[in-house]
C-alpha positions as CSV (number, residue, x, y, z in Angstrom):
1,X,110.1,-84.3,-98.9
2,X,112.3,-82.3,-101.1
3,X,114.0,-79.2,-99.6
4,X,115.4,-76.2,-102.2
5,X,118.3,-74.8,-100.5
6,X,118.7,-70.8,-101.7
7,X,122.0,-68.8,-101.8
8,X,121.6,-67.3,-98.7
9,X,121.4,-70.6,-96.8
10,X,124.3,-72.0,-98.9
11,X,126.3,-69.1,-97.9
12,X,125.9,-69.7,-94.3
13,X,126.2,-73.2,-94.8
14,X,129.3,-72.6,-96.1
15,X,130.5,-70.1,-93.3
16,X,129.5,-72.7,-90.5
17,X,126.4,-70.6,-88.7
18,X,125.3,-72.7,-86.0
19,X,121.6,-71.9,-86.7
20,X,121.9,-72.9,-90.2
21,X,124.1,-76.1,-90.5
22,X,121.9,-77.3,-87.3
23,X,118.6,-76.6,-89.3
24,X,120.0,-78.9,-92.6
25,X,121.4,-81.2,-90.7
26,X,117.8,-81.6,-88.8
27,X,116.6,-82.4,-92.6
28,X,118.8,-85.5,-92.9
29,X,116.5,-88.0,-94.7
30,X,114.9,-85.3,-96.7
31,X,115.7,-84.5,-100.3
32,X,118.2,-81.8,-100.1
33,X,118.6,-79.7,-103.4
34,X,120.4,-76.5,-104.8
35,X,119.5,-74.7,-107.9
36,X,121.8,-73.9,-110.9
37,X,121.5,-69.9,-110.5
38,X,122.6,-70.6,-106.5
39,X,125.7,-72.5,-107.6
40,X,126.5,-69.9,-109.9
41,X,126.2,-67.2,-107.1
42,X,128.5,-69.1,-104.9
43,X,130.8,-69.4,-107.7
44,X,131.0,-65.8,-108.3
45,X,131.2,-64.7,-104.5
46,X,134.2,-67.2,-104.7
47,X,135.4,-65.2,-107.9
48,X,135.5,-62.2,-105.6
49,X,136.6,-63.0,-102.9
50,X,139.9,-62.4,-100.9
51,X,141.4,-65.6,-101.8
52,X,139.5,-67.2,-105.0
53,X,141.1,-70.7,-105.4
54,X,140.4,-72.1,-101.5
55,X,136.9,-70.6,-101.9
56,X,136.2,-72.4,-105.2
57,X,137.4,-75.7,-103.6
58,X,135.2,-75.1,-100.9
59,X,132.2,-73.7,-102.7
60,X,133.3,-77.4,-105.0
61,X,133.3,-79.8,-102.1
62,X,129.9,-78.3,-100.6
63,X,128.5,-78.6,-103.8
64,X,129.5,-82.2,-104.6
65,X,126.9,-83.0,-101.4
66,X,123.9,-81.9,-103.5
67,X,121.9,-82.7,-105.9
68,X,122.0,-79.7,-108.6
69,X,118.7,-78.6,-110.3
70,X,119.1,-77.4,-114.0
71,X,116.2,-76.0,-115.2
72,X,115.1,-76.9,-119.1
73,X,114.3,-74.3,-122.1
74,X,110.9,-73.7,-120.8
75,X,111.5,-72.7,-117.4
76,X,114.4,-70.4,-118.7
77,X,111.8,-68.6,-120.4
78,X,109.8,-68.1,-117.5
79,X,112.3,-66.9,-115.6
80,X,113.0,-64.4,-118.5
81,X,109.6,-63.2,-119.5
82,X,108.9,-63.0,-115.2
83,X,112.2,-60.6,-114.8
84,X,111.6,-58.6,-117.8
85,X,108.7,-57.1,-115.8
């Protein structure tokens, strides 16, 4: 089975909650993905954070652990025409 990890669960992830890194690490054998738009969330809380350079190595090396979705032409104009409304 395939698993879509969201920001929110990256985030905590990355900040070492008990709850969370216990509940992906229970989905060891499972298909484990992030999206393209959650990357570049981490990448901009990194960005603003108090100290940007040992955040984007981190936010880099949790990353490199996953397999990144990027969606096509189509779906972007989904996404779009869904927002827009």
């Amino acid at each position: 089975m395939t698993y879509l990890l969201d920001t929110d669960w990256a985030i905590h992830a990355l900040g070492g909650h008990p709850r969370t890194v216990n509940a992906i690490r229970g989905l060891r054998g499972s298909r484990i993905v992030l999206s393209w738009f959650s990357v570049a969330e981490l990448y901009q809380g990194a960005f603003s954070s108090p100290n940007p350079q040992a955040s984007l190595v981190d936010i880099r090396h949790f990353v490199s652990g996953y397999f990144v979705i990027i969606p096509d032409d189509d779906t972007a104009e989904i996404f779009a025409a869904l927002r827009a409304h």
